[in-house]
N, C-alpha and C positions, 0 to 999 in steps of 0.2 A: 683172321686170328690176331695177327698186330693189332688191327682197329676194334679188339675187344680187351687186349693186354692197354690198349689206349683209355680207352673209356675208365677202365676198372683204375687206372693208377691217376687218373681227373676224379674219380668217384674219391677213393681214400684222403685225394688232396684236400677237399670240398669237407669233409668228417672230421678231417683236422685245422679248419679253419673257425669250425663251427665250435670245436672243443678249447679253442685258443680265445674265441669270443667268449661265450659264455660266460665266463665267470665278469665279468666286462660289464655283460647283459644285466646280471643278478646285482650288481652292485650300483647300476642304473635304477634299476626298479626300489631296492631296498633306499636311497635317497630320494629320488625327486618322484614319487607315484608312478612310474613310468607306463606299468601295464595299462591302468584304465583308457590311457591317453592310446597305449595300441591299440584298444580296443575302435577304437573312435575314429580309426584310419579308414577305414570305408565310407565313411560319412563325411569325415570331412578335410579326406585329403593330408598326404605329408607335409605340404608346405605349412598347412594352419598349424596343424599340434605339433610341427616342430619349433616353431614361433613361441607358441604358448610355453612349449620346453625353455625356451633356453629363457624365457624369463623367470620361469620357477626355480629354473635352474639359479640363474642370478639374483634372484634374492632371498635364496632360503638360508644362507647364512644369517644372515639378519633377522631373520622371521624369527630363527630357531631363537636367537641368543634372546630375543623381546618372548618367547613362549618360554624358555627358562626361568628367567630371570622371575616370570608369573608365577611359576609351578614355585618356586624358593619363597615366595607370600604366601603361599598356601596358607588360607586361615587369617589372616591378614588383613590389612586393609593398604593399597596402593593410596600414597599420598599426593592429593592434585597438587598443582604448577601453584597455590596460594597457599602458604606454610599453615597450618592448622584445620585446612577441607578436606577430609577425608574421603578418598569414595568408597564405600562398601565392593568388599569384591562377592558378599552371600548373593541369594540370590532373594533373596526374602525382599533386597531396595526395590522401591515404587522404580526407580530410574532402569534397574537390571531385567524389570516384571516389561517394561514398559519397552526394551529392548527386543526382550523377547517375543510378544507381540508384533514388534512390528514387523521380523522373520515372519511371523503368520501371518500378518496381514498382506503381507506383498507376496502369498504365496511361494515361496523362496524356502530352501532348507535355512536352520541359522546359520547366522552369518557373524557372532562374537565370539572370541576367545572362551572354550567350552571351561566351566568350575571345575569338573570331576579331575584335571591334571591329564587329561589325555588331548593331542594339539588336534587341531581339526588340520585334516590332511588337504584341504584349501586355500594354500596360505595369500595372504593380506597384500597381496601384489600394488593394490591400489599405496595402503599403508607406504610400501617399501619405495613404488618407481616415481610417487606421485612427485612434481615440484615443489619447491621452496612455494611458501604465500606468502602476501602481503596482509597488513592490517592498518587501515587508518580510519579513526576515531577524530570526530570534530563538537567536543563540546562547550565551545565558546559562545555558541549562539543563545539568547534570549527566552526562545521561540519553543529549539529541538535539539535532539542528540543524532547525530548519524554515527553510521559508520559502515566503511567502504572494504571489501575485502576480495581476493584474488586468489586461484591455487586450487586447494583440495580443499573448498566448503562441503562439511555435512550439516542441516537443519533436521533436527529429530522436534515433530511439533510437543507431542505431549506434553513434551518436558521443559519445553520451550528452550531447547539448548542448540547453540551453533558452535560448533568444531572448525578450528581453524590451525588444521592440521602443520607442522610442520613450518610453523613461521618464521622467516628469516629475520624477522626485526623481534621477537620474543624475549623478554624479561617477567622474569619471576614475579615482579612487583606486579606487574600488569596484566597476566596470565588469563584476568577471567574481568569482563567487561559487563555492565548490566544498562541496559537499555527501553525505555517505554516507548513504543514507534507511533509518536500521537505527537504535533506538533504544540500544543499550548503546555510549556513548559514551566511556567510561569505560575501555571493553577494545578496547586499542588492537590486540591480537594479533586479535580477532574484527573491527574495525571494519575492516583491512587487507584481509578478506577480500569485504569490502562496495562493490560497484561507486560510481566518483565520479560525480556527475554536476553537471555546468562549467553555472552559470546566469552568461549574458552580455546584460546590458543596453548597450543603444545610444540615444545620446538625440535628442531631437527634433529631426526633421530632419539627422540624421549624413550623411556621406555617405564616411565610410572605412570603414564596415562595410554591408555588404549582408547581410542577414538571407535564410533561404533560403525560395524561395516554400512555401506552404500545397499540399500535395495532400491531405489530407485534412481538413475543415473541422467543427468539430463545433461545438453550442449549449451544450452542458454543462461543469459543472469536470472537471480531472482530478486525480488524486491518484498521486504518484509514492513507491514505497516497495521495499520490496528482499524479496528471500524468503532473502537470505542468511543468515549467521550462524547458527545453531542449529537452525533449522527443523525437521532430522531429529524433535526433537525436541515431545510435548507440548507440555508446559511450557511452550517455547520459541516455539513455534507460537501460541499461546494470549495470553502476556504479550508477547511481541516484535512481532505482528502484527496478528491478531488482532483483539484489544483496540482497538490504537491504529490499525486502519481503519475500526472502529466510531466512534472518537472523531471521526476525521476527514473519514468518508466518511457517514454514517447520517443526517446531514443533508439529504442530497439523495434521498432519496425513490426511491432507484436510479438516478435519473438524473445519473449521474456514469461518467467511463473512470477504471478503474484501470489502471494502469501499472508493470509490475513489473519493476524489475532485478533481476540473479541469477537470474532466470526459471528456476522447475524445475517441467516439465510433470506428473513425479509429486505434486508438492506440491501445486499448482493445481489436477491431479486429484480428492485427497484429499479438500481443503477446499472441494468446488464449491459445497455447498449453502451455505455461508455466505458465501461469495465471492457469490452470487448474489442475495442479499437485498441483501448493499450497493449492488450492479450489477448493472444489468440486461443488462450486453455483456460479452462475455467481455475477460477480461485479455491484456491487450496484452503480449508478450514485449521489452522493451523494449531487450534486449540484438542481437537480430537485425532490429529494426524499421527498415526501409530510409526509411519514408515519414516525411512531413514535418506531424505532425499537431497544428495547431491551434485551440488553445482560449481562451472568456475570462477564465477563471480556472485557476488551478493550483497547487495544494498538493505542494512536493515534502519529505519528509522527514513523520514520523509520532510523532504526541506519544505519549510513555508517561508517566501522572503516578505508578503504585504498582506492588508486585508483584500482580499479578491483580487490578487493581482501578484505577477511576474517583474521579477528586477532581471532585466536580461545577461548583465554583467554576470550574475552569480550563476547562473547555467550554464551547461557543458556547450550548448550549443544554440545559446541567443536567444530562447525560448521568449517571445512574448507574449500578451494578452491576446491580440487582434489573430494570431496563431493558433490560442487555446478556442477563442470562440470558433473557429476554423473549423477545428477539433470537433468540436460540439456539434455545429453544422452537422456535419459527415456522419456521427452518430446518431441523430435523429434525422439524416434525409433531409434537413432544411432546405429550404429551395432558394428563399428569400436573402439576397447576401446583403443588399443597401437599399434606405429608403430614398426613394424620388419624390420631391417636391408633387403633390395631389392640384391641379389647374383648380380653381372656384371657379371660375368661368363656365366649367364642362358640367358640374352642381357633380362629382364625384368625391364623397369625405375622406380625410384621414381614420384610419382605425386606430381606436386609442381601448388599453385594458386597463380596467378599474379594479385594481388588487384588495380586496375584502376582507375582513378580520372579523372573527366574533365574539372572541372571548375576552379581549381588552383591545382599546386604540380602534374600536370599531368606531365607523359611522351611524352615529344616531338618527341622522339626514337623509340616506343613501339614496331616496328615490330622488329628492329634491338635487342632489350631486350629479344624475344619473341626466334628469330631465335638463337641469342647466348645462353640462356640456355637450347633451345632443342637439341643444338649441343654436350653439357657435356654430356648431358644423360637420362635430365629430359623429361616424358610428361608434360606439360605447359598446364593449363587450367587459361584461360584468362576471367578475370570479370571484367564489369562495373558496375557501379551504376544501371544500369536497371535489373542486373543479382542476386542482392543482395538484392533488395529491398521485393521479397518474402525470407521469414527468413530461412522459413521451408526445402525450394527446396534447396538454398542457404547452408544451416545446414550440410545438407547431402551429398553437392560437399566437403567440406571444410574438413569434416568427412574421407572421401576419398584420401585424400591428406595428403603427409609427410611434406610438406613447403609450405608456406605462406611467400609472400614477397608483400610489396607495402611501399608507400612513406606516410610518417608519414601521419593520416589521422581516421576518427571513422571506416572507412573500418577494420584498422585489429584488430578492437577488434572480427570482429570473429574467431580472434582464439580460442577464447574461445570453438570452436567445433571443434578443429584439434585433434587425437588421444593425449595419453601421447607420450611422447618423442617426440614428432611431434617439429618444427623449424621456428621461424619466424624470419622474416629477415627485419626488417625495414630502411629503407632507408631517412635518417634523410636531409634534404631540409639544402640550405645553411642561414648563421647569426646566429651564436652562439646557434644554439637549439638542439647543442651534451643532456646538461642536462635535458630541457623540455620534447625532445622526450622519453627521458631512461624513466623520471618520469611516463610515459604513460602508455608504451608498454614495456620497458625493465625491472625496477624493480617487477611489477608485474608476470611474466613469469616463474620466478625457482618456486612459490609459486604453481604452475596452472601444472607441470609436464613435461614442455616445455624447450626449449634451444633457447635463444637468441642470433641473431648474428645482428650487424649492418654495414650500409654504408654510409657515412659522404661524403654528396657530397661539390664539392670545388668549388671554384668561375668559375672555367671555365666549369663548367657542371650547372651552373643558368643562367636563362636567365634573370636574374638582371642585366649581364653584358651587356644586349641589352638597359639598361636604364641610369643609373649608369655610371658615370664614375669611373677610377681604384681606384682614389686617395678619395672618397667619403666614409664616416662612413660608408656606407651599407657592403663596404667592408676593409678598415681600421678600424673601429672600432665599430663592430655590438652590442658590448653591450650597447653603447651610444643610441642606437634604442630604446633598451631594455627600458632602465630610464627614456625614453621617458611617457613610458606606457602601456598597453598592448595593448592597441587601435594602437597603434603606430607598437608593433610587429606585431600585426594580420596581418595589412592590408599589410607591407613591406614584414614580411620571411613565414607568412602563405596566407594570401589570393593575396600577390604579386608576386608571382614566378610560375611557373611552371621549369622541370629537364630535362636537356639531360643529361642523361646517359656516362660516359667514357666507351665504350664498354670493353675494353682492361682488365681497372682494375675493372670493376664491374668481369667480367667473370674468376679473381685471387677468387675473394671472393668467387664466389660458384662455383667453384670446391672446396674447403675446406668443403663446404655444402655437395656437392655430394658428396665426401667421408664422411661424417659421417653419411648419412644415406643410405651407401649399404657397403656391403662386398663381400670380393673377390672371 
């Protein structure tokens, strides 16, 4: 009897504990969502959604006063961080269309501040807990624009915008940055062709610009850079990109997103294996990228310091040439690191590549070129343009070879895969382009572990003289060409000539060759 006068007076205590909470309960739930999150106690535990609690908890004052403050625009237009940019808050903007896709495309419910004046009951945790960031911009350079950022980055590609949430160093003046991430700065006609991409910083605790949420969340930097401009090209490929994603992305051990504007899926193709040692994820198409993807670091714009070539000083981490071909090695499987002097004694030749051109600065000669330096000593592996155009295959002839020779042209920048000590020989076209050609292919070359030798062809081995008469600038006084323009040089000593060869004195030169790279 006691032990049921027991129970029943623990029972009433238990009913009034429940009725003293309650109201407690309801006033929990009516603030911070409370139920859902009990709902989800079985799955994943009190300690997770208590967690999540008290952050919701903690920053929903803030949320609310930034969803306020939205709902009081209504109709409106929130004025950006640069006095006179308006953003549309309709929903009709390409930029708000182009948000909301990218909710859909990342499978995700939305994820921005809703129009209708009703708050999404998911508030912007990221918004609210995330840290201060940093912003450094460097456009002193010649060449390129960078710029370096830290914190809460969002890249939203479509629209080609970067959010730099919450920055500690933010001025109004400065708010919104525009960047082309293509290093030849210089060539305004090539930079035009270079998609912009708008860096907008918003400062602590703002609440005229709302940043778009994160659908895709990542731990790594990214590196924002263009495949436009030249690309088709070697050369171009090689010094414009390249290089300067090596500079900026090799640091991270592959674990970085690269992010490419001008996105071209043959190019990206092309260059997979080298793409893929710097990243380990495929390149992000940055021009059709609907989603909202961020990161805590991000590099947009890409440093170039020489023609084909690394200034060790200005890298984070000493980067040099002999490092990059390293690099390259690795990505195509190179086997070959340095060339060994070939014995004449043992009758074993050096391998030498005969880099080919057709459409201009070709060899008119080529068999006569071909048969005279297999007569010194050389095996002669002969490439055209159709033999080059796979990288890879191509990589690994050139690897195989102690010389490389052809006439000024993006062909021999693949030496860039010839062992060390290895020899290229460029054959500089006639009208004054002793110095243009060096600046290419010659001063680059000691830097990369190579030896350079050149051939300076004369007027009677161009067949300018088939157009030309003697007494004409072309050949009295080719720098007069020069001042013309460069539209002027192109079309006359580059894209106007094709080479016959002096068989006699080309074949002085390399025997000089073939003795340096065999022993007796």
């Amino acid at each position: 009897m006691k032990g049921r006068h027991e129970r029943a007076k623990k029972g009433w205590t238990g009913v009034a504990v429940v009725w003293l909470i309650l109201p407690l309960f309801v006033l929990i739930v009516l603030k911070t969502d409370f139920l859902p999150q009990v709902a989800r106690l079985g799955d994943t535990g009190f300690t997770k959604v208590a967690d999540e609690m008290v952050m919701k908890v903690s920053s929903f004052g803030l949320d609310r006063a930034r969803w306020q403050h939205k709902q009081t625009l209504d109709g409106t237009k929130l004025q950006d961080s640069v006095v006179g940019a308006p953003v549309p808050l309709t929903s009709s903007s390409d930029e708000m269309r182009d948000h909301v896709d990218a909710s859909k495309d990342s499978n995700q419910p939305s994820q921005f501040l809703a129009m209708n004046g009703s708050k999404d009951s998911r508030l912007i945790n990221s918004d609210v807990a995330a840290p201060r960031s940093n912003l450094t911009c460097n456009f002193s350079s010649g060449t390129m624009d960078t710029c370096t950022m830290e914190g809460d980055i969002r890249i939203h590609g479509r629209t080609a915008m970067v959010y730099v949430v919450a920055s500690s160093d933010y001025r109004a003046e400065n708010a919104t940055t525009v960047i082309r991430p293509y290093p030849r700065k210089w060539e305004q006609a090539t930079m035009e062709r270079v998609r912009k991409i708008t860096i907008r910083s918003t400062a602590p605790g703002a609440t005229d610009i709302i940043p778009l949420r994160c659908t895709v969340t990542r731990d790594m930097p990214a590196v924002v850079f263009s495949t436009g401009g030249y690309s088709v090209n070697f050369f171009h490929t090689m010094n414009d990109i390249i290089i300067p994603l090596y500079i900026m992305a090799r640091e991270f051990g592959g674990h970085v997103q690269l992010l490419a504007a001008n996105y071209d899926h043959k190019w990206t193709a092309k260059y997979q294996s080298m793409l893929a040692v710097l990243s380990m994820y495929p390149v992000v198409d940055l021009d059709t990228d609907a989603a909202v993807r961020c990161f805590p670091v991000a590099l947009v714009g890409v440093q170039s310091h020489k023609v084909l070539g690394i200034n060790p000083a200005l890298t984070r981490n000493g980067y040099t040439m002999p490092g990059f071909l390293d690099f390259l090695r690795s990505a195509y499987s190179l086997q070959r690191h340095e060339v060994t002097p070939v014995s004449r004694s043992t009758g074993q030749r050096p391998r030498l590549v005969l880099v080919l051109r057709r459409k201009s600065r070709a060899l008119t000669n080529e068999a006569e070129v071909v048969a005279a330096v297999t007569e010194l000593g050389f095996e002669v592996v002969v490439a055209g343009p159709e033999d080059v155009s796979d990288v890879g295959r191509f990589a690994a002839v050139v690897n195989s070879c102690d010389v490389m020779v052809g006439v000024h042209g993006a062909g021999l920048t693949n030496m860039v895969f010839l062992p060390h000590n290895g020899t290229v020989v460029q054959i500089i076209p006639w009208g004054g382009m002793k110095w243009p050609c060096w600046y290419d292919y010659g001063e680059p070359v000691p830097a990369m572990g190579l030896r350079y030798v050149e051939y300076e062809v004369t007027a009677n081995e161009t067949t300018l003289k088939d157009r030309y008469p003697r007494d004409h600038p072309v050949f009295t006084d080719p720098i007069s060409i020069h001042r013309q323009g460069f539209n002027h040089l192109w079309s006359t000593f580059l894209n106007g000539q094709n080479v016959t060869l002096d068989i006699h004195r080309f074949k002085g030169v390399m025997q000089q060759v073939y003795l340096s790279v065999t022993a007796a």
